[in-house]
N, C-alpha and C positions, 0 to 999 in steps of 0.2 A: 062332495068330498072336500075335509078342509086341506089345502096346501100352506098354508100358511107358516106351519114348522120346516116344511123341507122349502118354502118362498125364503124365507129367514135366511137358512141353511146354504142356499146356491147364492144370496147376495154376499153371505160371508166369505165362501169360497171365490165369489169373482174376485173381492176385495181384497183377498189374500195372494189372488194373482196376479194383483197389480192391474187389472181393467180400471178400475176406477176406485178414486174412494169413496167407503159407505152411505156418504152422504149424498154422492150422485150415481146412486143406485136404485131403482125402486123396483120393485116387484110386485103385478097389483094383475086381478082378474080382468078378463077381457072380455067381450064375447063369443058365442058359441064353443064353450068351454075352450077359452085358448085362456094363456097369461102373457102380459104385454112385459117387457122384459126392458126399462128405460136404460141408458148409457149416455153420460154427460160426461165427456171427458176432451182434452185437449189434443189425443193421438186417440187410435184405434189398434196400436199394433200390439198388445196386449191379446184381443178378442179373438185374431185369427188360431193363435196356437191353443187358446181354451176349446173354440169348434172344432179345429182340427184333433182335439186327444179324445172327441166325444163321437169321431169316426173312423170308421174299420173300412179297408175297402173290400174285405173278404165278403161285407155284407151286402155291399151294393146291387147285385143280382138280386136280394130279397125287398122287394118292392115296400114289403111292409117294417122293414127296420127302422133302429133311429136312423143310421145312415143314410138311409135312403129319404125320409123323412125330414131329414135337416136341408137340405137340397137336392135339386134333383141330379138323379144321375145317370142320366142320356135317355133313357126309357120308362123312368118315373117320375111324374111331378113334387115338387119338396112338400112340404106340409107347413115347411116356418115360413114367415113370412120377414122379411127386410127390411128397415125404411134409416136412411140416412140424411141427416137435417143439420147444414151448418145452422149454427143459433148465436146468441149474446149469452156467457155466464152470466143471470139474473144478480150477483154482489157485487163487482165492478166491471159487469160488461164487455168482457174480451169474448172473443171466437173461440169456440167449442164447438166439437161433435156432438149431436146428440142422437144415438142408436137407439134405435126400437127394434123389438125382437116380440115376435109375436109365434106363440109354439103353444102345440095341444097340452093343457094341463095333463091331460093322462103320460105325457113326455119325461113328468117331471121326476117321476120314480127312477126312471132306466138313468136318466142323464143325472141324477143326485152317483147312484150308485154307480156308476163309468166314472164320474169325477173322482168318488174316494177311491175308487181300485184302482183308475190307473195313475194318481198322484198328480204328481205335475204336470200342466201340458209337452208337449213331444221336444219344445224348440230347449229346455228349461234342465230337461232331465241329465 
């Protein structure tokens, strides 16, 4: 499956939420159909209220939701996976974040369309 219009689509949306700018953004295949989700930014607090508007807790009992899937929730294991890495910005070398997000490309439908319906993250609205 190409994802590459809706890979496009969610880095413009992060970028409009202020996660980061597009340039430290990438969206790129991973394996065993995941996509690795990079984040090169100076803070993080941006990212929490995007994940948070892309979960429900009414969902959490169904094992198989995104909600459920995005971490675990006491009786289900997540499905994305985390990695946080202080680094050097590679242009003049200051201390950044750099987030990795690793999430089932079959994810990326539900979490395109959760982002446009429910607009803004929850902290924002």
């Amino acid at each position: 499956m190409d994802h590459e219009p809706l890979s496009q689509e969610f880095k413009g949306l992060l970028a409009k939420e202020g996660v980061a700018a597009p340039v430290n953004l990438q969206v790129d295949d991973a394996p065993d159909g995941y996509l690795r989700l990079q984040i090169m930014s100076a803070s993080t607090d941006r990212l929490g209220p995007v994940l948070a508007a892309l979960s429900r807790p009414d969902e959490l009992d169904d094992h198989n939701s995104l909600s459920s899937r995005i971490t675990s929730s006491g009786r289900a294991a997540g499905h994305w996976r985390y990695q946080l890495t202080m680094t050097r910005y590679p242009h003049d070398r200051t201390l950044v974040f750099l987030v990795t997000i690793f999430l089932p490309a079959d994810d990326l439908p539900e979490v395109m369309s959760r982002l446009r319906t429910e607009g803004k993250p929850a902290d924002s609205r």
